[in-house]
C-alpha positions as CSV (number, residue, x, y, z in Angstrom):
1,X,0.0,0.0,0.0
2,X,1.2,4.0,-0.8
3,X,2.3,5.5,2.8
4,X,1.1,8.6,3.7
5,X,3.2,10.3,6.8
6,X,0.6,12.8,8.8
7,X,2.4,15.2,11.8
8,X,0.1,17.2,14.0
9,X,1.7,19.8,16.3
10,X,0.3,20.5,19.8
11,X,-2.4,22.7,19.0
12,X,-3.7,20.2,16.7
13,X,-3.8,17.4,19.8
14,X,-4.2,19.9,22.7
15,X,-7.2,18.6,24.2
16,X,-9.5,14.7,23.7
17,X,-11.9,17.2,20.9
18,X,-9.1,17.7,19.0
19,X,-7.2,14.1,19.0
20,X,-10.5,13.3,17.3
21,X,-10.6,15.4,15.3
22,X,-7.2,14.6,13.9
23,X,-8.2,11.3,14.2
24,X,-11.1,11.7,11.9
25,X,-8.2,13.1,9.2
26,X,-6.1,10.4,9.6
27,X,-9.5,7.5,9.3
28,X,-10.2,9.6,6.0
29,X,-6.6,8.6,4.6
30,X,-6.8,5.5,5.6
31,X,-10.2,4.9,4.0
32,X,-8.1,6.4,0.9
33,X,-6.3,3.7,0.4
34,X,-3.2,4.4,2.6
35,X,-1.1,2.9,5.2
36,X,-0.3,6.0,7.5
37,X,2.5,7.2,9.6
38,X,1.0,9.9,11.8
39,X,3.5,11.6,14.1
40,X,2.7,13.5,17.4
41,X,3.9,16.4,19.4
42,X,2.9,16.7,22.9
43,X,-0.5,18.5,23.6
44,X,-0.1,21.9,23.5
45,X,1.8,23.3,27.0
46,X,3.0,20.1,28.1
47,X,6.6,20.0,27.2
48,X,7.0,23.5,28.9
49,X,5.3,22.0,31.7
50,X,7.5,19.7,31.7
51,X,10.5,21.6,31.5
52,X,9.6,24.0,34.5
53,X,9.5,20.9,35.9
54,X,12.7,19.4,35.6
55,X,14.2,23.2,36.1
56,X,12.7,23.1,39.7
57,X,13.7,20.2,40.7
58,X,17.2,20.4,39.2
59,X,18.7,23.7,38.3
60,X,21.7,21.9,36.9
61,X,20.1,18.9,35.3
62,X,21.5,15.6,34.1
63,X,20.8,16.2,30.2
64,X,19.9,12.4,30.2
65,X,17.2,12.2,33.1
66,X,15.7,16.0,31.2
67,X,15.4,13.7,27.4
68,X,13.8,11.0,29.6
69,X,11.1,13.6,31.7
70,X,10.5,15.9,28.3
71,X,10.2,13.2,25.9
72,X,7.2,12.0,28.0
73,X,4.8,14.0,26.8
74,X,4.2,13.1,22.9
75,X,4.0,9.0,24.4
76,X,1.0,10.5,26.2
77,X,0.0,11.5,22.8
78,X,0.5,8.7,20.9
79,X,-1.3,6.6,23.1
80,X,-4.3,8.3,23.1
81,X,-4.4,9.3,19.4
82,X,-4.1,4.9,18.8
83,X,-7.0,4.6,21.5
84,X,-9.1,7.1,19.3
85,X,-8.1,5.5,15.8
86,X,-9.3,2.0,17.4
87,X,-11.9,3.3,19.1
88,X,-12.9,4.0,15.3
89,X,-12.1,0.6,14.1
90,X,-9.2,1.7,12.3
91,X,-6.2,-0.8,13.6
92,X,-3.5,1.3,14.8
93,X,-0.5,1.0,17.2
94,X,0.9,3.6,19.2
95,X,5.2,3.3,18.8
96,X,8.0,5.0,21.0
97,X,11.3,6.5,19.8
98,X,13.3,3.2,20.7
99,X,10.5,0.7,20.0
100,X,11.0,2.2,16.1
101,X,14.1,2.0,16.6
102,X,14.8,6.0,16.0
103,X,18.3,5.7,16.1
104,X,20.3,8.6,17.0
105,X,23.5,10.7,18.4
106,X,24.0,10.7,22.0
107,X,23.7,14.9,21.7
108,X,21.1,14.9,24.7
109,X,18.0,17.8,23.4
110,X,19.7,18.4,20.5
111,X,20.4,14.2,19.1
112,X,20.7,14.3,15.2
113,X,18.9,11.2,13.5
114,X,21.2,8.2,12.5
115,X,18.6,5.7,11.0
116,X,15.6,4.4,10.9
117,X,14.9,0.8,9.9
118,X,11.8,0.2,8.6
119,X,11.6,-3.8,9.6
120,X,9.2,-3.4,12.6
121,X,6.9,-1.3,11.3
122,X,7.0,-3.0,7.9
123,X,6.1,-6.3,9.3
124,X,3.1,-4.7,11.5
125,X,1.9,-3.0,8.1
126,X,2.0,-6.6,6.5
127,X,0.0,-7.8,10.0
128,X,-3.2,-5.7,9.1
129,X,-1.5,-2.2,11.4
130,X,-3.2,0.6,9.0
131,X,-1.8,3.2,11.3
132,X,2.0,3.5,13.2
133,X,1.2,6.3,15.5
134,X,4.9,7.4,16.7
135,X,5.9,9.8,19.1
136,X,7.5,12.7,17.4
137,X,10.8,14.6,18.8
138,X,12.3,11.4,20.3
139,X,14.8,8.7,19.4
140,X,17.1,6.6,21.3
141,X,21.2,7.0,21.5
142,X,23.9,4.3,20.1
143,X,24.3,3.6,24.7
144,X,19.9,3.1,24.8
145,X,19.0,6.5,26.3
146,X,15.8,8.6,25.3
147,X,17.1,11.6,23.0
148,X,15.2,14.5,22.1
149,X,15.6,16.3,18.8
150,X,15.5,20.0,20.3
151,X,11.9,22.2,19.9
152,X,9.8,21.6,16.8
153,X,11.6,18.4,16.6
154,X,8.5,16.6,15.7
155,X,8.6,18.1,12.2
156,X,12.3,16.5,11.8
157,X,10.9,13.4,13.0
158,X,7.7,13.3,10.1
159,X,9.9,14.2,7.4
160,X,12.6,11.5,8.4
161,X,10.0,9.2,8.5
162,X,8.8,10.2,4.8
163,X,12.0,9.7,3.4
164,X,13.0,6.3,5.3
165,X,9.1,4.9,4.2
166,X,9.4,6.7,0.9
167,X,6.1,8.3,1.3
168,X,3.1,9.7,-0.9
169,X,4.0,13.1,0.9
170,X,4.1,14.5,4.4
171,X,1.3,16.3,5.3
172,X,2.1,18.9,8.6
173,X,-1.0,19.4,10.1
174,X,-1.0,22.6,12.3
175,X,-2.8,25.9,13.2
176,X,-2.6,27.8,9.8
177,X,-3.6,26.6,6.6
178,X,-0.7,27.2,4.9
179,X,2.3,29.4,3.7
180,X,1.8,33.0,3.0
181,X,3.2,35.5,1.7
182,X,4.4,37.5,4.6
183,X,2.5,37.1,8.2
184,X,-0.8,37.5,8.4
185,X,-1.1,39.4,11.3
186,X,1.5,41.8,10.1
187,X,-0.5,42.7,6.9
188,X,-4.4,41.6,5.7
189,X,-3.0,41.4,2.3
190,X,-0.5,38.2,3.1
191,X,-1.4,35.8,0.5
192,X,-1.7,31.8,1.2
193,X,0.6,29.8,-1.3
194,X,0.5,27.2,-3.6
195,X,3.7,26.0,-3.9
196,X,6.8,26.9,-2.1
197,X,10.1,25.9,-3.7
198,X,12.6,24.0,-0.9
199,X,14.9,26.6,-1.2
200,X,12.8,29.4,-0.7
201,X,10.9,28.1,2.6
202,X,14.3,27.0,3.9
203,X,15.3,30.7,3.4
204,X,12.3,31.5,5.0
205,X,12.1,29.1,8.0
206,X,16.1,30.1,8.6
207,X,14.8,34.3,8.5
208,X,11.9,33.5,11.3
209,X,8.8,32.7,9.6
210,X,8.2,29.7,12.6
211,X,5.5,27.7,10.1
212,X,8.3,24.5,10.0
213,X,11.9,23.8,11.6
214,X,14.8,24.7,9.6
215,X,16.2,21.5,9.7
216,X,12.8,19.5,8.3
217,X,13.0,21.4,5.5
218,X,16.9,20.4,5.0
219,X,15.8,16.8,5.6
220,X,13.0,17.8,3.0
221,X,15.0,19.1,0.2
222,X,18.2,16.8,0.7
223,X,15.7,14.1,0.1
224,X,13.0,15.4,-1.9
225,X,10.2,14.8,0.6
226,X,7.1,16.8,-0.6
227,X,5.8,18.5,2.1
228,X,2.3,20.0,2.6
229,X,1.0,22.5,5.7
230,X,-2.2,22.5,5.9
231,X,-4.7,23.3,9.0
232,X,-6.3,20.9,11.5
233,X,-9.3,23.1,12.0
234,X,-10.6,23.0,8.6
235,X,-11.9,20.5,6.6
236,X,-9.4,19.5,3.9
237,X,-8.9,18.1,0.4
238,X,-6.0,17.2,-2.2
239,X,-5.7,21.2,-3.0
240,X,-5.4,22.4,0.6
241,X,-2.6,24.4,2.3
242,X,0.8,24.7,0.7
243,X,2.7,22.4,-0.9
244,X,6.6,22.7,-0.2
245,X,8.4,20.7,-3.2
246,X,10.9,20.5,-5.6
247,X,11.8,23.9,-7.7
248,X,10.6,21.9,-11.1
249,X,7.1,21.3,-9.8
250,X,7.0,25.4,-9.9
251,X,5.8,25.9,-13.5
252,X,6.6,30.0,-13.2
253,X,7.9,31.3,-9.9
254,X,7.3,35.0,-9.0
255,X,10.7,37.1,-8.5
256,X,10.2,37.4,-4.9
257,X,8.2,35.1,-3.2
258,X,7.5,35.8,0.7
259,X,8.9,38.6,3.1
260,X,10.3,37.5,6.4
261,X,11.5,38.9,9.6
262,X,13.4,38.3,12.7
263,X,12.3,40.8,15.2
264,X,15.1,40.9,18.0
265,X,18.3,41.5,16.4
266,X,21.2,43.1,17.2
267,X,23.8,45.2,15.9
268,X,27.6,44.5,17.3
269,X,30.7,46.9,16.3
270,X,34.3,46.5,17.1
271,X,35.5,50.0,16.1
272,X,39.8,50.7,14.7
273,X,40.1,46.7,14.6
274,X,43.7,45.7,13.2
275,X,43.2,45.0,9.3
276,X,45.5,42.0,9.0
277,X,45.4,38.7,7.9
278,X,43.2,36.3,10.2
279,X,41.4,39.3,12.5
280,X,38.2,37.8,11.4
281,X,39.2,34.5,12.6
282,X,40.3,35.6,15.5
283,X,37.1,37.7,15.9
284,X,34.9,35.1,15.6
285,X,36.3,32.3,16.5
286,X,36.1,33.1,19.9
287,X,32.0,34.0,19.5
288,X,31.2,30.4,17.3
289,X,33.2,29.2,20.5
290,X,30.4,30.4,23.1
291,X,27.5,29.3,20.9
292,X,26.2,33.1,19.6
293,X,24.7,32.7,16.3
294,X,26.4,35.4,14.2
295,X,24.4,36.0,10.9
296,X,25.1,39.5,9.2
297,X,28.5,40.3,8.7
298,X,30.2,43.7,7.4
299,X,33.9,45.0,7.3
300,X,34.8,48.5,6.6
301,X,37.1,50.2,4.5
302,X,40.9,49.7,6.1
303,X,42.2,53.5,6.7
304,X,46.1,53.6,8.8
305,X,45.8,49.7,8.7
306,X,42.8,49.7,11.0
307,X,39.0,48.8,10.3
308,X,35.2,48.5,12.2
309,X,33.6,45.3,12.2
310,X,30.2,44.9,12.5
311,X,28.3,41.8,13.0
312,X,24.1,41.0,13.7
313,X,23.2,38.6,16.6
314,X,19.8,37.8,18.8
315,X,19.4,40.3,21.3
316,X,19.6,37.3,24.1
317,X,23.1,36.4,22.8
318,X,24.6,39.8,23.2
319,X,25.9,39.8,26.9
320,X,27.7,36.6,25.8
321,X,29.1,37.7,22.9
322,X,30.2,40.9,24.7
323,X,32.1,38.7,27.2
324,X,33.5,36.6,24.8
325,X,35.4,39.8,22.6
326,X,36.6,41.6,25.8
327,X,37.8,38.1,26.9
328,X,39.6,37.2,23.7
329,X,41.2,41.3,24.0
330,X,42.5,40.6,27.6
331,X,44.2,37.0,26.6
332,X,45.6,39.6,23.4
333,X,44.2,37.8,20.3
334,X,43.2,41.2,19.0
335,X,42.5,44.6,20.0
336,X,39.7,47.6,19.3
337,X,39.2,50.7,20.3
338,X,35.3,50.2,21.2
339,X,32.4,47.6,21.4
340,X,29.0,49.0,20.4
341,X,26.1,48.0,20.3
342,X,22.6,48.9,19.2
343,X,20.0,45.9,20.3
344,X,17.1,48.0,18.9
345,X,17.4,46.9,15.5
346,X,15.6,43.8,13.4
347,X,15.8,41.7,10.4
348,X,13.7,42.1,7.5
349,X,14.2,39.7,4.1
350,X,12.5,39.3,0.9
351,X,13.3,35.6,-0.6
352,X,12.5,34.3,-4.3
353,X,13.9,31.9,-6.4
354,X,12.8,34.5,-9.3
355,X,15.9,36.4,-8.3
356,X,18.2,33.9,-10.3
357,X,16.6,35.6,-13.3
358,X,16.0,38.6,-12.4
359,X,17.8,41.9,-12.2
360,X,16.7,45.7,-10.2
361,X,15.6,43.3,-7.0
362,X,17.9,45.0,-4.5
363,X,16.9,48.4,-6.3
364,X,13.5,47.9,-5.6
365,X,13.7,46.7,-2.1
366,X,15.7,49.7,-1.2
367,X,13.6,52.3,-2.9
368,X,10.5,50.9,-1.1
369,X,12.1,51.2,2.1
370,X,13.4,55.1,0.9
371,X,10.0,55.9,0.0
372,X,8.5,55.4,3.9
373,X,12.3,56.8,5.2
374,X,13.9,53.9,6.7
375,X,17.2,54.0,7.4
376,X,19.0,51.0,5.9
377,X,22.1,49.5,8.7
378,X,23.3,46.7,7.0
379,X,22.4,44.9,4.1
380,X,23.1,40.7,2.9
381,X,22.5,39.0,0.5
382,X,22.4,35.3,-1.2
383,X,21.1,34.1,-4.5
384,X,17.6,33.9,-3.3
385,X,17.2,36.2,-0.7
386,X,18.1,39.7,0.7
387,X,18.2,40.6,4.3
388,X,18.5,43.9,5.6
389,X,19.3,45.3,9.4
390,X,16.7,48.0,10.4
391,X,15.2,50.1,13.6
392,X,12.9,47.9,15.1
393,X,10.6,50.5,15.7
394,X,10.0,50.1,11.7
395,X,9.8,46.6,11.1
396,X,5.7,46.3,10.1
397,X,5.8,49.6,8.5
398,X,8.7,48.3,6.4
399,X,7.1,44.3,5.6
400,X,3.8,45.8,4.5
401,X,6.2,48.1,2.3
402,X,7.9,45.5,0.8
403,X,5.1,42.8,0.4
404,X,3.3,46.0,-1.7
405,X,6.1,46.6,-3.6
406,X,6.2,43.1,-4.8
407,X,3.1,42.6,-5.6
408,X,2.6,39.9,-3.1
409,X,-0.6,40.0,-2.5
410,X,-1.4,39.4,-6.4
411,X,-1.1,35.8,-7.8
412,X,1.9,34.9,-10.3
C-alpha cells in the first residue's frame, strides 16, 4: 500500500476534541487507500510543563534524566491518538522512539537522527496495522538512552519518517492553513501559497517565519520529501494548504516570493580593529566558540591599517558575545578601540527563487524602504534572498512596504 506520513503539532492534539478530530483526518486517509505514519507532538503546554519541571527540581540537570522527563509527553500522545483511531475501528499501534528503533546521536536535546529501519513497522503493516502512530521529537542513542531532537523536533521526526518509508507526501497538520506570503497578522493582504520551492521556505524558515523547523525542511530538500502544511481546524482536500516541493514542480515562480523577519536582532561593532590577515578569525572564533549565532557580517574600509567590524546577533546572545570579545582582548588575540552596540534593531528579508533571473531586485527593495524613510544598517544577500538590518521600531511599516512593492498580494 502508498504510505502517507501525517504530523500534528500541539495545537492540533491539545485537548481529547481535537485528537479526534485529527483522528477523523487520519481515518479519512486510511479509508483512501493508505497505510499511515501519523506523528505526534505533545498536547499543546505540556513539554513547557515539563521543562519548569525538571528546572525546579534540578537547576543543573542531568541532560539524560531531562530527554527521559520531556520526551514523556508526545508518548501520552500517541497513546491516546491509537486509542481514538481504534476506538474507530481503524487498527492502529501507538510506537516510542526506541520501540521504532529511532536511532540517533548521543547529543542529549539536541540528538541528530542516525537511522531508521523500517523492519518493525514493515512487518506490522504486513499484519493488518493501517496506522504506526509514533511519538515525534524522540529517538534513542547508540548507549539506549531517550534523545530528544531540540523544539519543533516533531517536524524533523515526520519528514525523516517520509523519506525512510518513501512516502506519498508528508502532510504537517497545524494551526494555519498554509504558507503566505508575509505574516498575516502583520499585513491583511498576506497571500496563502500554492507552492513553495525548498529553497525558498528553507530561506524563510532560517529568516523567522516559525510555520516548519529549519532542519525539516533540509531533511526535505536533501531528500526530496514533498511536504504540505495544511490546518487541522478545517476540513481538507487534495488542493489544501501549501505544498513545499521540488523547484521543477513550480511551473513559473514569481521574483520574490514571501517577506520574512526576525524581530530581535542586534547590531555589534568593534570600532579601529587591526586590518590583517586572520582578525576575522580571530574575531569570531572566539563567539562560534560560546555558541552566539552570528548571521550579518560587514567589514569596513581599512584607513592607517585599522577597520570597524560589525556583526548582527539575537538580542539574548549579546551579553555573551560581549564577554566573549573583551575576553579574547584581555588574553591579546586582537585589540579595538570600542564595542558597540545597538540591540534596537531587526531583520527584514525578501526571498524568491525568481531572483536567479532577475535583475533591479535589491533596487527595488531599497527604494521601497526610501520611499516610507527607513534608514538602511546593514544589508546581505544570497542568490535567493536579501536581508536587511533595520530600527525595530520600523519593522511592520517596512514588511507591509515590501510585500506592496512586490506585488505579493497578487497571484503569479
Amino acid at each position: 500500500m502508498p504510505i502517507l506520513v501525517m504530523k500534528f503539532g500541539g495545537t492540533s492534539v491539545a485537548d481529547l476534541d481535537r485528537i479526534h478530530n485529527a483522528a477523523e483526518k487520519v481515518r479519512r486517509e486510511v479509508d483512501r487507500g493508505y497505510d499511515v505514519i501519523v506523528i505526534v507532538s505533545a498536547m499543546s503546554g505540556k513539554t513547557n510543563e515539563l521543562v519548569g519541571w525538571v528546572g525546579e527540581t534540578s537547576p543543573l540537570f542531568d541532560a539524560r534524566e531531562y530527554d527521559a522527563v520531556v520526551s514523556s509527553g508526545e508518548n501520552v500522545t500517541a497513546g491516546l491518538m491509537a486509542l481514538t483511531l481504534q476506538e474507530m475501528d481503524v487498527p492502529a499501534r501507538s510506537w516510542q522512539g526506541w520501540q521504532v528503533p529511532l536511532k540517533t546521536t548521543s547529543a542529549h536535546s539536541s540528538a541528530r537522527i542516525l537511522e531508521i529501519p523500517r523492519a518493525n513497522i514493515d512487518q506490522k503493516f504486513g499484519e493488518g496495522m493501517k496506522v504506526a502512530v509514533v511519538a515525534g521529537f524522540q529517538g534513542i542513542s547508540e548507549e539506549g538512552r531517550i534523545t530528544t531532537l531540540g523544539r519543533g523536533g516533531s517536524d524533523t521526526t515526520a519528514v525523516a519518517f517520509a523519506a525512510a518509508f518513501d512516502a506519498e507526501r508528508c502532510d504537517i497538520y497545524t494551526d494555519v492553513d498554509g504558507i503566505y506570503t508575509t505574516d498575516p497578522r502583520i499585513t491583511g493582504k498576506a497571500r496563502k501559497l500554492e507552492k513553495i520551492a525548498f529553497e525558498e521556505m528553507l530561506e524563510l524558515a532560517s529568516l523567522g517565519a516559525k510555520v516548519l523547523q529549519t532542519r525539516s525542511v533540509e531533511l526535505a530538500m536533501r531528500y526530496k520529501v514533498r511536504l504540505r502544511v495544511l490546518s487541522s481546524f478545517e476540513e481538507t482536500d487534495e488542493t489544501s494548504g501549501t505544498l513545499v516541493c521540488d523547484e521543477e514542480e513550480i511551473m513559473e515562480s514569481k521574483v520574490v516570493s514571501g517577506v520574512a523577519y526576525s524581530r530581535d536582532e542586534a547590531k555589534m561593532t568593534l570600532l579601529s580593529v587591526a586590518d590583517r590577515p586572520g582578525i576575522a578569525a580571530a574575531i569570531f572564533g572566539p563567539l562560534a566558540q560560546s555558541g552566539i549565532n552570528v548571521d550579518m557580517i560587514v567589514q569596513n574600509v581599512s584607513a592607517d591599517g585599522r577597520t570597524d567590524m560589525t556583526f548582527s546577533c539575537p538580542v539574548d546572545q549579546v551579553l555573551r558575545a560581549e564577554r566573549a570579545l573583551m575576553e579574547a582582548k584581555e588574553r591579546g588575540e586582537f585589540n579595538f578601540a570600542e564595542l558597540v552596540q545597538d540591540t534596537e534593531t531587526c531583520k527584514v528579508s525578501v526571498v524568491g527563487i525568481g531572483m536567479r533571473s532577475h535583475a533591479g531586485v535589491a533596487a527595488k527593495m531599497f527604494e521601497a524602504l526610501k520611499a516610507e524613510n527607513i534608514n538602511i544598517k546593514v544589508i546581505s544577500t544570497s542568490e535567493i534572498k536579501i536581508s536587511v538590518l533595520i530600527d525595530r521600531k520600523y519593522m511592520e511599516l517596512a514588511v507591509q512596504a515590501l510585500h506592496d512593492a512586490f506585488g505579493l498580494d497578487k497571484a503569479a
